[in-house]
Short mmCIF file of the C-alpha atoms (twelve columns), coordinates in Angstrom:
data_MODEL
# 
_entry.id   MODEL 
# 
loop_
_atom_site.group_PDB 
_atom_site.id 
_atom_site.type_symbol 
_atom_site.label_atom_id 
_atom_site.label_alt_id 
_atom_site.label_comp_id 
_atom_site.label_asym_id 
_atom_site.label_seq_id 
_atom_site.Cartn_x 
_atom_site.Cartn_y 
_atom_site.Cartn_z 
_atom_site.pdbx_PDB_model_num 
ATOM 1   C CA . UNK A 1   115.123 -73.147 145.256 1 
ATOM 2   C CA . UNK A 2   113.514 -75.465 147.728 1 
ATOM 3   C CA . UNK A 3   110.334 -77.684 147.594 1 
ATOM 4   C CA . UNK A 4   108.236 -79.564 149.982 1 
ATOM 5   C CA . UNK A 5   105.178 -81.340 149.888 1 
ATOM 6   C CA . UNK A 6   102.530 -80.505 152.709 1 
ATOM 7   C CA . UNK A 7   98.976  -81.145 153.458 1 
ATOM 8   C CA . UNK A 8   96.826  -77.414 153.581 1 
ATOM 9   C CA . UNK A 9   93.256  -77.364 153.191 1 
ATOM 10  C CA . UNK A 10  92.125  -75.465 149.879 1 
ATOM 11  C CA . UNK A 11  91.535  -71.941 149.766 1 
ATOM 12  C CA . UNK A 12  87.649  -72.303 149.823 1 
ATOM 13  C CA . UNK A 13  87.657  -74.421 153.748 1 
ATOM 14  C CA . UNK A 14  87.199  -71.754 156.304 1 
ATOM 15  C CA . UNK A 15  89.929  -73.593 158.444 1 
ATOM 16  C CA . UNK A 16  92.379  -72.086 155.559 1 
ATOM 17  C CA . UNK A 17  90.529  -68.858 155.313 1 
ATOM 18  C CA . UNK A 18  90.737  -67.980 159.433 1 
ATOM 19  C CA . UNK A 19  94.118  -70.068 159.522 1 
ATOM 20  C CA . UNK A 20  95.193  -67.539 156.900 1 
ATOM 21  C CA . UNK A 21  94.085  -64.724 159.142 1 
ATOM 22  C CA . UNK A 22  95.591  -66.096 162.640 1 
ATOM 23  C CA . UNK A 23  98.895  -66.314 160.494 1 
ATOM 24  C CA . UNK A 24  98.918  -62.769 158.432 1 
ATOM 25  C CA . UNK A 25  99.707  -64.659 155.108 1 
ATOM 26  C CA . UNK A 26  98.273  -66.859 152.355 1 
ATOM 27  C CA . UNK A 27  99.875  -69.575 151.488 1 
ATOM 28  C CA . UNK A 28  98.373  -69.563 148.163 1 
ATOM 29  C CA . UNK A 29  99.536  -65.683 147.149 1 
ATOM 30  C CA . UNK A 30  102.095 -65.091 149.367 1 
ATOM 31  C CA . UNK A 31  100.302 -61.757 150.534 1 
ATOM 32  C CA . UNK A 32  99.702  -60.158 153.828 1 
ATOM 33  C CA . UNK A 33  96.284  -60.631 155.064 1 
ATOM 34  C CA . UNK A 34  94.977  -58.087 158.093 1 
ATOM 35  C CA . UNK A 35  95.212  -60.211 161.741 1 
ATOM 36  C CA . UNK A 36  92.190  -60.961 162.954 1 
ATOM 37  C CA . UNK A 37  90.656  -59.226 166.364 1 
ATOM 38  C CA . UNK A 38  90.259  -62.598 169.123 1 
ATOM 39  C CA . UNK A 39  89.889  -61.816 172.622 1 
ATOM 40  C CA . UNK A 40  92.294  -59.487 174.205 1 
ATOM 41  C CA . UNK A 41  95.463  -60.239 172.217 1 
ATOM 42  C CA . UNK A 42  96.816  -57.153 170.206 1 
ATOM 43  C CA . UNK A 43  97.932  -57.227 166.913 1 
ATOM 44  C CA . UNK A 44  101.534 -57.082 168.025 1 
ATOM 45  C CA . UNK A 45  100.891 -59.981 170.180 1 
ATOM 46  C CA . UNK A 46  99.637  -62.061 166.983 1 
ATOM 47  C CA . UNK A 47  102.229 -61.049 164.477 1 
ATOM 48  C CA . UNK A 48  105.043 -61.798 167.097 1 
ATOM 49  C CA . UNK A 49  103.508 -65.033 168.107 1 
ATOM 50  C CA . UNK A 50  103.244 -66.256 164.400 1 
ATOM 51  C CA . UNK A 51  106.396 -64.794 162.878 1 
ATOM 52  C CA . UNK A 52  107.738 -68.354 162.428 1 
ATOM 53  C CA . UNK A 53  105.244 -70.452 161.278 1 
ATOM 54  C CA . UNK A 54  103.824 -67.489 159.206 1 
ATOM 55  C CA . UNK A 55  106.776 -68.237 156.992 1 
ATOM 56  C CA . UNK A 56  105.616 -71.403 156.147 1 
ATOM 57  C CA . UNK A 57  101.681 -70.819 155.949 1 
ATOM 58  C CA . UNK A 58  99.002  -73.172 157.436 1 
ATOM 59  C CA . UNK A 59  100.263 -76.645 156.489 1 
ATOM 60  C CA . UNK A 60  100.836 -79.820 157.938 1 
ATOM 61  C CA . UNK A 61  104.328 -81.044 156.588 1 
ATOM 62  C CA . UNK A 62  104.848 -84.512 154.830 1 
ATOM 63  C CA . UNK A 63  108.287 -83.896 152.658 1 
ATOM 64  C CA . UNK A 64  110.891 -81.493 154.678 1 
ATOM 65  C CA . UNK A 65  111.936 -78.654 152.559 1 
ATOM 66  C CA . UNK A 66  114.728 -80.597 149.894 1 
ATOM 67  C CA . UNK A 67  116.964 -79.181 147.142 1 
ATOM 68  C CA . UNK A 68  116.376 -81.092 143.588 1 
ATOM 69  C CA . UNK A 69  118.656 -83.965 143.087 1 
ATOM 70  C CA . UNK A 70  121.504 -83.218 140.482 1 
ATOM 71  C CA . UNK A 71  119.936 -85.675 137.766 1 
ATOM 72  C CA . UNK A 72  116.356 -84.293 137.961 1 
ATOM 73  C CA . UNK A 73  114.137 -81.087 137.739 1 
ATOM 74  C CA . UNK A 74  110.930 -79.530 138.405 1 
ATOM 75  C CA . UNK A 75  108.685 -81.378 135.536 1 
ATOM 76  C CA . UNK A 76  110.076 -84.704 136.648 1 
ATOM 77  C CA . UNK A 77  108.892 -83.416 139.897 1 
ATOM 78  C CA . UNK A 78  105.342 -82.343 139.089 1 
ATOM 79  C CA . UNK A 79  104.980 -85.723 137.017 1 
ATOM 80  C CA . UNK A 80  105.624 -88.175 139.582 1 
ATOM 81  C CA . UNK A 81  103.545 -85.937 141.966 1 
ATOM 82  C CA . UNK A 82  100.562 -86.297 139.749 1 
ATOM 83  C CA . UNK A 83  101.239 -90.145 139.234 1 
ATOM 84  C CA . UNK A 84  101.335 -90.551 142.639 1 
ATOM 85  C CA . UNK A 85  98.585  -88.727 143.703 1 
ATOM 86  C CA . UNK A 86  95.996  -90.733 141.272 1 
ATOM 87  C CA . UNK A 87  96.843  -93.655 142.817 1 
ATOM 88  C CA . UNK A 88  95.712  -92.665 146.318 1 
ATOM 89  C CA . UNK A 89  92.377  -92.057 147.829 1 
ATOM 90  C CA . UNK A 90  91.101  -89.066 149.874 1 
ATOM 91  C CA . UNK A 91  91.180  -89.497 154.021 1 
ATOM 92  C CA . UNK A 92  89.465  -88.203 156.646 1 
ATOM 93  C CA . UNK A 93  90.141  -86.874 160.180 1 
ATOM 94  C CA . UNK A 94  86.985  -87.273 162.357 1 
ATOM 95  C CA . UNK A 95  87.894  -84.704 164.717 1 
ATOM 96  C CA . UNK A 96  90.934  -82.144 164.957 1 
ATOM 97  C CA . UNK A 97  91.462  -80.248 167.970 1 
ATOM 98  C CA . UNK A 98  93.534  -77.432 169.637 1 
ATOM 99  C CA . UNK A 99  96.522  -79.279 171.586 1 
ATOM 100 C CA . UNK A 100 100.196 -78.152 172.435 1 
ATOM 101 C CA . UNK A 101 103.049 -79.228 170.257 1 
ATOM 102 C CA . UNK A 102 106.370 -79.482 172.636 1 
ATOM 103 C CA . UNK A 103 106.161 -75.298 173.699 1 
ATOM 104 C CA . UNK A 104 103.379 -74.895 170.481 1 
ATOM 105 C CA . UNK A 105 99.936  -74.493 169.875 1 
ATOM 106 C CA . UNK A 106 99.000  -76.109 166.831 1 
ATOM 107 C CA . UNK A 107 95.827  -78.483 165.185 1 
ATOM 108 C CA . UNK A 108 96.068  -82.442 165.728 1 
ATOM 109 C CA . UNK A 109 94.281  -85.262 165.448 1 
ATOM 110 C CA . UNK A 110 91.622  -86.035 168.522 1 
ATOM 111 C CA . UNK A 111 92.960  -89.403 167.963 1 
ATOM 112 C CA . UNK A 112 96.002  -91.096 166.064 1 
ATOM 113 C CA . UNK A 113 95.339  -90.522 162.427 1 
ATOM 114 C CA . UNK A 114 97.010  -94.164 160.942 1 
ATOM 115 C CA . UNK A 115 95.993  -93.505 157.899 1 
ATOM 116 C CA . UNK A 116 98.118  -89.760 157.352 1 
ATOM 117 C CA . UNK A 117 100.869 -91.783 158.901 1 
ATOM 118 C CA . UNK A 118 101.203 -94.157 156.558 1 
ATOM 119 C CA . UNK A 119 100.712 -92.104 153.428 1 
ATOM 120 C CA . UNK A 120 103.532 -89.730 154.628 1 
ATOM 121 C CA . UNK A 121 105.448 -92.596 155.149 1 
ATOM 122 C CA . UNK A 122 104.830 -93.558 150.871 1 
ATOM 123 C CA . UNK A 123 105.603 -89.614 150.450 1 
ATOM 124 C CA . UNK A 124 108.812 -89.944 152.234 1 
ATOM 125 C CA . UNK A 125 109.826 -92.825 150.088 1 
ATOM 126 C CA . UNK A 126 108.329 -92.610 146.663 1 
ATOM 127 C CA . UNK A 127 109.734 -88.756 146.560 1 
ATOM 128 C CA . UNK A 128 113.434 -89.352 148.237 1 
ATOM 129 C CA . UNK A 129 115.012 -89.750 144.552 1 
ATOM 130 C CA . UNK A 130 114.183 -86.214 144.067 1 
ATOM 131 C CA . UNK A 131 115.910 -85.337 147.358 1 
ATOM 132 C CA . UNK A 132 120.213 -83.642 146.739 1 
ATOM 133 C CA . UNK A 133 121.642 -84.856 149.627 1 
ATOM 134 C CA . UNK A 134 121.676 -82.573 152.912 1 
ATOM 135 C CA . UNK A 135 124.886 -80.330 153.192 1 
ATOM 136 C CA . UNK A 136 127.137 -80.838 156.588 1 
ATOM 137 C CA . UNK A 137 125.142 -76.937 157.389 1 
ATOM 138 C CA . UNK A 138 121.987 -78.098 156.518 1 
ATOM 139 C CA . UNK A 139 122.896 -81.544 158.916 1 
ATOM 140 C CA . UNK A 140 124.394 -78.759 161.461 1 
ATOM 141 C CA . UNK A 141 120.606 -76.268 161.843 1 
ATOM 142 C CA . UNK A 142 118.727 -79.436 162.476 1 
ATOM 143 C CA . UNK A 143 120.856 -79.838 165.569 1 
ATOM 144 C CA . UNK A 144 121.461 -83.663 165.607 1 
ATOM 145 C CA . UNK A 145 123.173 -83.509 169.452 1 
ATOM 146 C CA . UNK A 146 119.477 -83.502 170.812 1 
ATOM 147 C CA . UNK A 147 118.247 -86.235 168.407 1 
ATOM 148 C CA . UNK A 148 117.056 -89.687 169.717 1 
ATOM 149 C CA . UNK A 149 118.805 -92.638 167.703 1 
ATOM 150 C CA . UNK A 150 115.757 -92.997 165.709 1 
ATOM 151 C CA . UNK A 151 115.611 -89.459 164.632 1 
ATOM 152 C CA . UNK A 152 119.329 -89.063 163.720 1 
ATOM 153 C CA . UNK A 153 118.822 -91.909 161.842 1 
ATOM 154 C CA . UNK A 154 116.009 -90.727 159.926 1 
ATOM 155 C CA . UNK A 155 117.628 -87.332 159.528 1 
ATOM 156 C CA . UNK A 156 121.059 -89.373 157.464 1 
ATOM 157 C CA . UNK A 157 118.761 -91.687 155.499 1 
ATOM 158 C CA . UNK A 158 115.604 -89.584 154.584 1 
ATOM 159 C CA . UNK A 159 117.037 -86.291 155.233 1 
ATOM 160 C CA . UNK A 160 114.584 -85.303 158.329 1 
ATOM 161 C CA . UNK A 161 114.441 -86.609 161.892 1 
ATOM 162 C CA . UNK A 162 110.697 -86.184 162.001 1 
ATOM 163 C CA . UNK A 163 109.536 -88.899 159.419 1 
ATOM 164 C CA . UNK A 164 108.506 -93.060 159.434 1 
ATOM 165 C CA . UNK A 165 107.965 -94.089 163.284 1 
ATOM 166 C CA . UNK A 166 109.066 -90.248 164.323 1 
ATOM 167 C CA . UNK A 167 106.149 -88.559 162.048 1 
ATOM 168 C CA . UNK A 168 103.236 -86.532 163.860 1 
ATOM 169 C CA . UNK A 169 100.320 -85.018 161.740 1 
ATOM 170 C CA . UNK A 170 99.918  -81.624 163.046 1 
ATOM 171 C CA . UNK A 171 99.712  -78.043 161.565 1 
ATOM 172 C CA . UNK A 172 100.823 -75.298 163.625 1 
ATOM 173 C CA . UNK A 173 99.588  -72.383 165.028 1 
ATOM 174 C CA . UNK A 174 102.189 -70.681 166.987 1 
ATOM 175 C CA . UNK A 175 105.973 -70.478 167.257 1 
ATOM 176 C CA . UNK A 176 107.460 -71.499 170.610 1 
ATOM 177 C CA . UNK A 177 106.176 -69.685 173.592 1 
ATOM 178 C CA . UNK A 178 106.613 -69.196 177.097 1 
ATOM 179 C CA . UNK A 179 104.290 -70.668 179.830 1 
ATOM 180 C CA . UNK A 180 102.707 -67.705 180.426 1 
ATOM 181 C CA . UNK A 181 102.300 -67.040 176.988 1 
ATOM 182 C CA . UNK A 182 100.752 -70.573 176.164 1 
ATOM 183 C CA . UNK A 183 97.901  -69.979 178.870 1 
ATOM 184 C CA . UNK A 184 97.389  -66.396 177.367 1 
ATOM 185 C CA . UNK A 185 97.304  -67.442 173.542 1 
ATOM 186 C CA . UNK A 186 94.871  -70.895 174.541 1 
ATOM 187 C CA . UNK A 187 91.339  -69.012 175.029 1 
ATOM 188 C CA . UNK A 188 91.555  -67.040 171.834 1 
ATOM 189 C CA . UNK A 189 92.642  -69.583 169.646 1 
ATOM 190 C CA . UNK A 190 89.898  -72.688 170.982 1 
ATOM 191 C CA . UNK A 191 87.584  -69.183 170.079 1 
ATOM 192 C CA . UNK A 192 89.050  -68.635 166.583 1 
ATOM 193 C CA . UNK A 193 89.432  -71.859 165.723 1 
ATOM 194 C CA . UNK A 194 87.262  -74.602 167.544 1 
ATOM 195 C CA . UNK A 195 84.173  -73.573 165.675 1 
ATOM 196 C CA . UNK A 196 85.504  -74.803 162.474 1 
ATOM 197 C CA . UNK A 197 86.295  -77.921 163.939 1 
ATOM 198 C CA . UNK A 198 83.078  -79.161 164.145 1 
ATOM 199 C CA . UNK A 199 83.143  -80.488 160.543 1 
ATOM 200 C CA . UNK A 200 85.817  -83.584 159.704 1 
ATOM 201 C CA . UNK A 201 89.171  -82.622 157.798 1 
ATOM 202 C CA . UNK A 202 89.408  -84.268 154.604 1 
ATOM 203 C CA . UNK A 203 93.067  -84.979 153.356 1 
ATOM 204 C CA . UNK A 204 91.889  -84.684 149.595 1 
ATOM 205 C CA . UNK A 205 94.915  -83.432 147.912 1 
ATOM 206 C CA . UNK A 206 98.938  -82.942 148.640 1 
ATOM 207 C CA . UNK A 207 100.315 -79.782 147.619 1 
ATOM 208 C CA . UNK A 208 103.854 -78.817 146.394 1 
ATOM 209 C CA . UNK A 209 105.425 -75.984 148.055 1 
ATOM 210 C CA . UNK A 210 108.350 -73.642 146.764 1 
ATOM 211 C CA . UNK A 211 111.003 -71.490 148.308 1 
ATOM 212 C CA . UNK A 212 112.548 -69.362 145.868 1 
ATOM 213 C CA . UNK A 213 115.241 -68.354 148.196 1 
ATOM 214 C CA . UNK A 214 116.867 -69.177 151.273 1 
ATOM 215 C CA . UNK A 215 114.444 -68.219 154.534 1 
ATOM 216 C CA . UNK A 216 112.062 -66.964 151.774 1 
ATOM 217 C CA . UNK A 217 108.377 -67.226 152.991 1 
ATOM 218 C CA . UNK A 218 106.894 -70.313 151.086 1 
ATOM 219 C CA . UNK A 219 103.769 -70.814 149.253 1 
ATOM 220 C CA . UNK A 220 101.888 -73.339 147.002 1 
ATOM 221 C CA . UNK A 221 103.032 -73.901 143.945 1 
ATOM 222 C CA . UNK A 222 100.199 -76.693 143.003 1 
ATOM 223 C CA . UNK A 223 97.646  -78.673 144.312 1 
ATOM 224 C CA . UNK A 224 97.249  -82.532 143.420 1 
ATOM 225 C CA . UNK A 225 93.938  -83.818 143.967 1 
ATOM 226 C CA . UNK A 226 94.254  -87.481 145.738 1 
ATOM 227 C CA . UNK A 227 92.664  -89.748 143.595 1 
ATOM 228 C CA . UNK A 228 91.920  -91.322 140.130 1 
ATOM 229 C CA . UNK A 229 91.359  -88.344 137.611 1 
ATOM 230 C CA . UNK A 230 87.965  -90.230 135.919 1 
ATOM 231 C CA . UNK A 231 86.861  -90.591 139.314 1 
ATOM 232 C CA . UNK A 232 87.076  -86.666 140.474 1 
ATOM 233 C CA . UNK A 233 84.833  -83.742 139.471 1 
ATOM 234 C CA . UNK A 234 84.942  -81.866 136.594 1 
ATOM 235 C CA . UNK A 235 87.915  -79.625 136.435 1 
ATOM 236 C CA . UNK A 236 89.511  -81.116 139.461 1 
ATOM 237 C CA . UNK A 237 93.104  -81.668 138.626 1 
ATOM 238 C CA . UNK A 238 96.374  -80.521 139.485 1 
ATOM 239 C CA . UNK A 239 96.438  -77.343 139.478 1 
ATOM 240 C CA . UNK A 240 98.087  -73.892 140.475 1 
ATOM 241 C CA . UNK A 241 95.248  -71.847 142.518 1 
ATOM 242 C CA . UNK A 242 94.505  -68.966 141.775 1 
ATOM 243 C CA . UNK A 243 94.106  -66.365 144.663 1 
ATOM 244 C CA . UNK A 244 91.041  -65.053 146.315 1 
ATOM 245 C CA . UNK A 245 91.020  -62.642 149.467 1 
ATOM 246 C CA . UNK A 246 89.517  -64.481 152.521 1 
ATOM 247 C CA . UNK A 247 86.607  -63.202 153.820 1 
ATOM 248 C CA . UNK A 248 87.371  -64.477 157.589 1 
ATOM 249 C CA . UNK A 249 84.215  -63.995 160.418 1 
ATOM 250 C CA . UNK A 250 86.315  -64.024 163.465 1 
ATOM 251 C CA . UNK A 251 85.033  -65.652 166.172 1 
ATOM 252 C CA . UNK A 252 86.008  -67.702 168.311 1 
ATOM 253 C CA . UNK A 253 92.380  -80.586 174.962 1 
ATOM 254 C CA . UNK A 254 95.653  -80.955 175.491 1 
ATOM 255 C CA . UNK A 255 98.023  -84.009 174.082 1 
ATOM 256 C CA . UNK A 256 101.577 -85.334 174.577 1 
ATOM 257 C CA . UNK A 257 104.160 -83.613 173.347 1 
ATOM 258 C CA . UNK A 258 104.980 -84.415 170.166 1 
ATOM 259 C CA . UNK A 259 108.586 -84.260 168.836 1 
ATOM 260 C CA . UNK A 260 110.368 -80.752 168.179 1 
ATOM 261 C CA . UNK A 261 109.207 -79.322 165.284 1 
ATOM 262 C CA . UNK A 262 111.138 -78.740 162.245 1 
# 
């Protein structure tokens, strides 16, 4: 089994409930959910599109997927998540937008979010004790020939290229596409997914992902609220959600590229 711990908006936001649709999966349950109709892409079109980040569900990656190291387990794990996550406060990301992502479409920051950056960065370091060492394969599929020096450094110290000065907030959309099919995918998505951009992101809680087996599709496993518990609602604490079908109303600026993703 593998873990990682991502940023994905709860199951209520309708980001997560049309992200959810775009992707044909919850990341909560695990389940197929029926592709939405946008513009003049078929369903084919979607579901080939998606196929690799559908694995993964809508999430913005902060901890690459890691094996537990020898000396600890999963409640160790879950404890130090919850300590950690009381002692940091909720963020908020004025504006996302649609952008490309290298050969990508994905969501991003409008402008850089410091803040993400440097609470990944506390991720990547409180949580690297928890981390088994990366196997010469595992070193091999990240392909370390086409690494800067930064990144390969990164990837023998922290097990991942894309972290510290190399990490990029993003959560994507697409797998990687041709030209063609960038220009054809960008219409329909700004329609699907612009109009619930309008509202801020808030970065309120980190959640814990599992993969029960190798190239399994992950999901959540918990969600930690960011955050003192005295200070949070009533009821709001870590917790494993519980799944409700989306009900998604489809509807419906470029940046620089951003490092390869994982």
């Amino acid at each position: 089994m593998r873990y990682a711990i991502c940023f994905t908006p709860p199951m209520s936001d309708p980001l997560s409930a049309v992200a959810a649709s775009w992707l044909g999966r919850s990341v909560y349950s695990g389940e197929a959910v029926e592709f939405p109709s946008v513009g003049a892409l078929s369903v084919s079109e979607i579901a080939f599109h998606t196929a690799v980040p559908r694995r993964f569900g809508f999430h913005a990656m902060i901890m690459a997927p890691f094996r537990l190291a020898p000396e600890t387990d999963e409640g160790q794990l879950l404890k130090a998540l919850m300590h950690f996550t009381t002692a940091e406060t909720p963020l908020t990301v004025e504006r996302m937008e649609l952008a490309r992502i290298s050969q990508c479409w994905g969501l991003v920051p409008h402008v850089p979010f410091h803040a993400m950056h440097l609470l990944a960065a506390r991720v990547i370091e409180a949580f690297d004790r928890f981390r088994a060492p990366l196997s010469e394969e595992e070193i091999e599929r990240t392909d370390p020939d086409r690494l800067t020096a930064p990144q390969f450094s990164n990837l023998h110290r922290w097990g991942d290229p894309f972290v510290m000065d190399e990490y990029r907030f993003h959560l994507k959309l697409t797998g990687l596409l041709s030209a063609a099919a960038e220009r054809r995918l960008e219409t329909p998505l700004r329609e699907l997914f612009e109009p619930r951009l309008a509202e801020p992101l808030v970065v309120d809680s980190l959640a814990l992902f599992v993969e029960q087996d190798a190239r399994a599709p992950m999901r959540v496993h918990s969600q930690h609220p960011l955050g003192k518990i005295s200070a949070r609602p009533r009821g709001d604490r870590a917790r494993r959600p519980t799944e409700r079908r989306p009900k998604v109303d489809p509807l419906p600026r470029t940046v620089a590229p951003l490092p390869t993703p994982r």
